[in-house]
C-alpha positions as CSV (number, residue, x, y, z in Angstrom):
1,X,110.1,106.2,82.6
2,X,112.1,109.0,84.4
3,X,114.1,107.1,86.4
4,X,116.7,104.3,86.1
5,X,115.4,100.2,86.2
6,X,117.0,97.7,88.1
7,X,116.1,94.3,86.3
8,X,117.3,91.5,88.5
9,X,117.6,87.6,86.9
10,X,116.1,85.9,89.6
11,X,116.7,82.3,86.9
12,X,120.2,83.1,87.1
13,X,120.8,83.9,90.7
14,X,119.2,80.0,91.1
15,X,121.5,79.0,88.4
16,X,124.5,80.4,90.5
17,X,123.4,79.4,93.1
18,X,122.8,75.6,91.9
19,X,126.3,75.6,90.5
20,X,127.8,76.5,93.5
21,X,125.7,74.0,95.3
22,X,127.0,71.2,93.1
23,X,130.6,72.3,93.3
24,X,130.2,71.9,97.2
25,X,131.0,68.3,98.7
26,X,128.0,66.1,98.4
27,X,127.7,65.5,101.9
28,X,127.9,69.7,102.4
29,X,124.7,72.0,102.8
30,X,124.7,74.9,100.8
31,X,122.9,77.7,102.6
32,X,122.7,81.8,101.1
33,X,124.4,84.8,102.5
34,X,121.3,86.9,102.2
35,X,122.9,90.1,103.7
36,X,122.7,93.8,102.7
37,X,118.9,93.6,101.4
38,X,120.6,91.0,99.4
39,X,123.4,92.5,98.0
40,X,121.1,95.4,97.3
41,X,119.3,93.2,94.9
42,X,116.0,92.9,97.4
43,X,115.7,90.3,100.1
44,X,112.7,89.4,99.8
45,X,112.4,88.2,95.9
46,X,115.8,86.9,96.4
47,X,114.9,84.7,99.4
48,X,111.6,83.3,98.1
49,X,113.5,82.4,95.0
50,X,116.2,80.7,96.7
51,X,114.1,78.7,99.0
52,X,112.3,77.3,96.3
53,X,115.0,76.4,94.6
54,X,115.8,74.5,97.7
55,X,117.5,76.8,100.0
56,X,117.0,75.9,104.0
57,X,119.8,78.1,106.1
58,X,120.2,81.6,105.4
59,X,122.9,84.1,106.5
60,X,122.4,87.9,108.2
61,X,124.6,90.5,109.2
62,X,121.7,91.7,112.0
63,X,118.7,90.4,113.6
64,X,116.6,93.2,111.9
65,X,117.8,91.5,108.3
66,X,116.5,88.3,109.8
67,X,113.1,89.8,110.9
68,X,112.9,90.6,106.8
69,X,113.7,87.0,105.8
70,X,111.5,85.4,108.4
71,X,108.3,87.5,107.4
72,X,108.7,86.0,104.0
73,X,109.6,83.0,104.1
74,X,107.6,81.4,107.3
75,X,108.9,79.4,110.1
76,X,110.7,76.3,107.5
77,X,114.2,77.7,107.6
78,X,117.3,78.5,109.7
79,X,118.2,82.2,109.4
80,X,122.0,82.7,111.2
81,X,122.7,86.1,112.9
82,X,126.6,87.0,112.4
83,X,126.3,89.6,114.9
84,X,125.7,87.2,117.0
85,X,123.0,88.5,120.3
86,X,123.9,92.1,120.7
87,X,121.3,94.3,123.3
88,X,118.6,95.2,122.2
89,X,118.2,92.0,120.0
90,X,116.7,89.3,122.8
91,X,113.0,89.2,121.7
92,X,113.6,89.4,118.2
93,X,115.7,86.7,118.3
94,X,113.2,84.6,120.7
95,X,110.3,85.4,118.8
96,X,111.4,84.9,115.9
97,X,113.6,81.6,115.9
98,X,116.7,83.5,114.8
99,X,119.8,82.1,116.0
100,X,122.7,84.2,116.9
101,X,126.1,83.4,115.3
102,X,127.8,84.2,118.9
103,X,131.5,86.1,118.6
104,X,132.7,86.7,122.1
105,X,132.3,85.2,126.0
106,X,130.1,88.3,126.5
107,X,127.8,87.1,124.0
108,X,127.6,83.5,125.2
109,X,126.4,84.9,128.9
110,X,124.0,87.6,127.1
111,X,122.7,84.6,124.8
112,X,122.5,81.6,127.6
113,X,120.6,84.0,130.8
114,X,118.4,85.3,128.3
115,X,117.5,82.9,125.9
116,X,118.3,79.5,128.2
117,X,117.5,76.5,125.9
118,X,117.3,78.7,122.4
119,X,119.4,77.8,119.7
120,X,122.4,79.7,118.8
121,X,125.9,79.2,116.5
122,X,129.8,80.0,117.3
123,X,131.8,82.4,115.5
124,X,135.3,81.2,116.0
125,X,138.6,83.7,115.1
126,X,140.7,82.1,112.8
127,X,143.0,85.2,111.7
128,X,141.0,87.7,109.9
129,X,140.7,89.7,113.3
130,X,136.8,90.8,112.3
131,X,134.5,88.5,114.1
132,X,134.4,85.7,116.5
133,X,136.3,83.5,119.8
134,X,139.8,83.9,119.5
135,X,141.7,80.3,120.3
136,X,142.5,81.4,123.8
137,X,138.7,82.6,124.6
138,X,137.1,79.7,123.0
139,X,139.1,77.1,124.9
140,X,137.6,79.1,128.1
141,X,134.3,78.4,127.1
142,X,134.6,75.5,124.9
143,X,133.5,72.7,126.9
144,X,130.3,75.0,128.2
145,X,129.5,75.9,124.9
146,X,129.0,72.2,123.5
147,X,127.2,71.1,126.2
148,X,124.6,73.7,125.3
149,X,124.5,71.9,121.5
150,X,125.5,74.4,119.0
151,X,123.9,74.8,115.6
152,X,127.4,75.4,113.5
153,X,130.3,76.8,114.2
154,X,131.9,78.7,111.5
155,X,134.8,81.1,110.4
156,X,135.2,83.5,107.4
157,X,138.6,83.0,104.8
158,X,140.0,87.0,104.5
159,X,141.9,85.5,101.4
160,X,139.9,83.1,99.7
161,X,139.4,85.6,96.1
162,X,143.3,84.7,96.1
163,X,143.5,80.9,96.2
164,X,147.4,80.8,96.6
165,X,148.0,83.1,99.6
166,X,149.2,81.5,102.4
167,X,146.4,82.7,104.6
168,X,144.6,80.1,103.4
169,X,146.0,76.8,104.4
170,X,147.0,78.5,108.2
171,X,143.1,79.7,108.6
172,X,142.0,75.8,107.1
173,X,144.6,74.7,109.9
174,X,143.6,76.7,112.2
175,X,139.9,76.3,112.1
176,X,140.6,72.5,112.4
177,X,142.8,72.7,115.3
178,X,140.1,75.0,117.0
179,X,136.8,72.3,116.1
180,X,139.0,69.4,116.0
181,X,136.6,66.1,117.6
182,X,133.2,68.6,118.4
183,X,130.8,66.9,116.8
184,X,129.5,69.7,116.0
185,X,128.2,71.0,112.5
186,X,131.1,73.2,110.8
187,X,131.6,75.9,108.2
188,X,134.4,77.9,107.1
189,X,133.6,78.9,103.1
190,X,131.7,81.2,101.2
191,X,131.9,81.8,97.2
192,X,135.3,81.8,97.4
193,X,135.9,79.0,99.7
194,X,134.0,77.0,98.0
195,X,136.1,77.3,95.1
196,X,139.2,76.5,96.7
197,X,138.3,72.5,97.2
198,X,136.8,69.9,99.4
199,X,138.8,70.4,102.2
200,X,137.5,73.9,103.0
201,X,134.0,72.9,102.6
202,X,132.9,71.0,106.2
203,X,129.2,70.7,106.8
204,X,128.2,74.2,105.1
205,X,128.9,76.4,102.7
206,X,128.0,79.6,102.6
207,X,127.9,81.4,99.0
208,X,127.4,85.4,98.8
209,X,128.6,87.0,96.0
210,X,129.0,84.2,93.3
211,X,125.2,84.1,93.4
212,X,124.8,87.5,92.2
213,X,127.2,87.2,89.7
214,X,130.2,88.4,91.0
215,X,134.0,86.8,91.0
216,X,135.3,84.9,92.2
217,X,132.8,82.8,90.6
218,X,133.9,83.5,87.5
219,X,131.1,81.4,85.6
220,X,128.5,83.1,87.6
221,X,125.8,84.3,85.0
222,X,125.2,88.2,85.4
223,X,122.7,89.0,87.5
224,X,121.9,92.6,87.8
225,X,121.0,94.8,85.0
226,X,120.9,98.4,85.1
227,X,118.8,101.0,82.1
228,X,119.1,104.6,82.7
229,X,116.6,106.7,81.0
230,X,117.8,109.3,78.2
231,X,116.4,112.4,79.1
232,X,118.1,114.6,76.4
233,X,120.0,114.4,73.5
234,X,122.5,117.9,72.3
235,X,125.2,118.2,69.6
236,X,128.4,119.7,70.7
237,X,130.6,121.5,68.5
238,X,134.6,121.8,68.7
239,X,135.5,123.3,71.8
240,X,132.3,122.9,74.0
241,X,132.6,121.2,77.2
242,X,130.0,118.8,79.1
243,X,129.6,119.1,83.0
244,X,130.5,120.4,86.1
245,X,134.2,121.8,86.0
246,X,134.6,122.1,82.2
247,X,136.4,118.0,82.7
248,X,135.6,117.0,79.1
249,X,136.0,119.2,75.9
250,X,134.7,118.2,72.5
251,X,137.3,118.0,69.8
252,X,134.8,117.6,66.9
253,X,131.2,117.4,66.7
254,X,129.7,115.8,69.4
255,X,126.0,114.1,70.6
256,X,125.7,113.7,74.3
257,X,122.7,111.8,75.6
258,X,121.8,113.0,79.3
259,X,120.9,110.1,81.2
260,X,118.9,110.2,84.4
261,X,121.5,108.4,87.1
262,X,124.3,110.1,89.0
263,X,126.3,109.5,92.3
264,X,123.4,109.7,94.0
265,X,121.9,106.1,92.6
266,X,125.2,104.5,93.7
267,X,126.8,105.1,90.2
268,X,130.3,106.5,91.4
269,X,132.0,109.9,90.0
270,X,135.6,108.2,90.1
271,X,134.6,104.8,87.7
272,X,133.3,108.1,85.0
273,X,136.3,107.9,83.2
274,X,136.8,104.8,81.8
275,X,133.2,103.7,81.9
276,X,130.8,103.3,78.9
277,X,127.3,102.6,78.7
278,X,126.1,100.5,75.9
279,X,123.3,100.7,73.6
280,X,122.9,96.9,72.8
281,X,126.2,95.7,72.1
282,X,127.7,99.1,71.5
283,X,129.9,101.0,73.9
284,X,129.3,104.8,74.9
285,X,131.6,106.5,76.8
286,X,130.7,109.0,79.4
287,X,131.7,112.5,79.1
288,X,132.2,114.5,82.0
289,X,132.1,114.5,85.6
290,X,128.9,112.3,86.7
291,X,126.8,114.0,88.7
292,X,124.1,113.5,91.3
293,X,121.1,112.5,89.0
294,X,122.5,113.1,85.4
295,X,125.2,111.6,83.5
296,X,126.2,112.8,79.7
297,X,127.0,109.7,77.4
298,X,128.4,110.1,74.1
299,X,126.8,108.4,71.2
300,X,127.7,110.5,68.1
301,X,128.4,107.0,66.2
302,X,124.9,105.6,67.1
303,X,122.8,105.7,64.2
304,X,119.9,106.9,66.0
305,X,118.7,108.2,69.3
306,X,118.1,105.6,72.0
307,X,115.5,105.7,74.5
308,X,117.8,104.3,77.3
309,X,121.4,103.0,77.5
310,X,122.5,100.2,80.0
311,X,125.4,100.1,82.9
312,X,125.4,96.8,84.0
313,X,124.1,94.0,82.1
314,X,125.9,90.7,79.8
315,X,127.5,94.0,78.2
316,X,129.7,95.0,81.6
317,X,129.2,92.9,84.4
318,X,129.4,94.3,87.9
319,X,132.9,93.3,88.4
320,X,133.9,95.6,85.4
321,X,132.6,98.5,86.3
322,X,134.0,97.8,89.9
323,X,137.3,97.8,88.6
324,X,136.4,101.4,86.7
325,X,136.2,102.3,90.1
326,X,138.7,100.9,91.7
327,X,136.9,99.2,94.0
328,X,135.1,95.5,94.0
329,X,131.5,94.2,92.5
330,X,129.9,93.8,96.4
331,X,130.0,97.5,96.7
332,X,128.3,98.0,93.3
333,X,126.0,96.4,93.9
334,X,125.2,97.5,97.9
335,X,125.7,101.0,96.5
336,X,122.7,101.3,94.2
337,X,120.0,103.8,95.1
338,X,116.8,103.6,96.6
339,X,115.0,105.4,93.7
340,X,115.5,102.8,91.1
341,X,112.5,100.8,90.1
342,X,113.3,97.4,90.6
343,X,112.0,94.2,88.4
344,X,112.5,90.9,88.9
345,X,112.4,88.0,85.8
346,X,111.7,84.5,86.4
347,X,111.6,82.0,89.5
């Protein structure tokens, strides 16, 4: 195999799922945040395995995602549009049962002369400033908007990874000021939501990230694993260096193991540094700048060549090599390439 495999636990994305379904209220629906091909884990696999598992409403950031989800999984479930009914988007959303998460007044007009009679769901503005009716525009519309029978109406936590910051409890007070007697199905929490109690659950939750293994869900079983190919293996002596620049010189004797990933699979130059691959349980640094399809590994203490070493696995979970880069596991994981040859295990 010449290039890197991306084995993805479809058992344990249920699992995670399952668990966060069961630490949501018991009177709460727990619908998937299906976005981003999935996290970049593949939509598709990910959404049949969900729905089996028992799965009914399913989150988009676009009405092309939805297209994707509604080709596999058939007419049986609710597929929410964030970005609400944006031009262009009319027929897909008509033909194909989507229903727009609507954000603005503009929307609402967009959504009711086109589409009169078609379901849709309100975004509502509870301090994040991203998406959705500000308190001031949804009062405008309010009264118009439930006489047309919403699906949900939802916000989005900016904070909820931090469960003591004060945004928090003034978005939770918000959102219940905004929705206060509707009637009216009502979401506010994703992974991390979820985790913060009860009282931010409402009628839906909406985990993401804690599905594919990723904190806050700290108990989240890994998800993703990641084997790059060794191409290569060379034996340094003092003084030689590995890579563009001349970054890493060997003091002693080294082996380097080329490995056939780079920048250009996702795999980040700046998380180089203090990242290892492992063969099983052992830890390999990288040496040298990684490049666009190669990176050099060093395993002079294995005791024999390996075929392939692993990134991300029970080894190194997503959130550790997100934190090599200084950055966070949802962009790991949206970041890895095309050219990987993806497997998926169980469900």
């Amino acid at each position: 195999m010449s290039t890197a495999r991306l084995t993805v636990d479809l058992d344990a994305l249920v699992a995670n799922w399952r668990a966060l379904d069961a630490a949501s209220s018991s009177n709460t629906e727990t619908g998937a945040v299906i976005k981003a091909n999935a996290y970049g884990l593949g939509v598709q696999p990910v959404a049949r395995a969900l729905a089996k598992a028992g799965a009914r409403r399913f989150f988009v950031a676009v009405a092309e995602e939805g297209a994707a989800v509604r080709d596999c999984l058939g007419p049986n479930v609710e597929i929410n549009v964030f970005s609400g009914h944006m031009r262009g988007d009319t027929d897909m959303i008509g033909d194909l049962n989507l229903i727009p998460m609507i954000n603005s007044v503009d929307q609402m007009l967009r959504h009711v002369e086109a589409l009169p009679g078609h379901g849709f769901g309100i975004q509502l503005d509870t301090g994040m400033n991203r998406l959705g009716m500000e308190p001031d525009e949804w009062m405008a519309v309010r009264d118009t908007a439930l006489d047309l029978s919403p699906n949900l109406i939802m916000s989005h936590l900016a904070c909820a990874d931090e469960p003591d910051h004060a945004m928090n409890t003034r978005q939770l007070r918000q959102f219940r000021e905004m929705t206060a007697g509707l009637g009216v199905p009502l979401s506010l929490s994703a992974t991390g939501g979820i985790l913060l109690g009860p009282e931010y659950h409402f009628d839906v939750t909406r985990p993401g990230i804690g599905m594919y293994g990723g904190l806050p869900f700290a108990e989240a079983l890994p998800v993703a694993r990641l084997d790059l190919p060794v191409i290569q293996v060379r034996e340094l002596q003092a003084g030689e260096s590995v890579g563009y620049g001349n970054s890493w010189v060997a003091r002693d004797r080294t082996v380097i193991a080329t490995v056939a990933a780079g920048y250009a699979d996702g795999i980040h130059r700046i998380m180089g540094p203090k990242t290892s691959l492992y063969a099983g349980d052992i830890a390999c640094p990288i040496r040298g700048r990684i490049s666009m399809d190669l990176i050099g590994v060093d395993i002079t203490h294995l005791t024999e060549e390996p075929q392939g070493l692993t990134l991300l696995g029970p080894q190194q979970v997503i959130d550790v090599v997100a934190d090599n880069a200084g950055t966070i596991g949802y962009e790991v994981l949206t970041s890895l390439g095309g050219r990987m040859t993806r497997r998926y295990r169980g469900a």
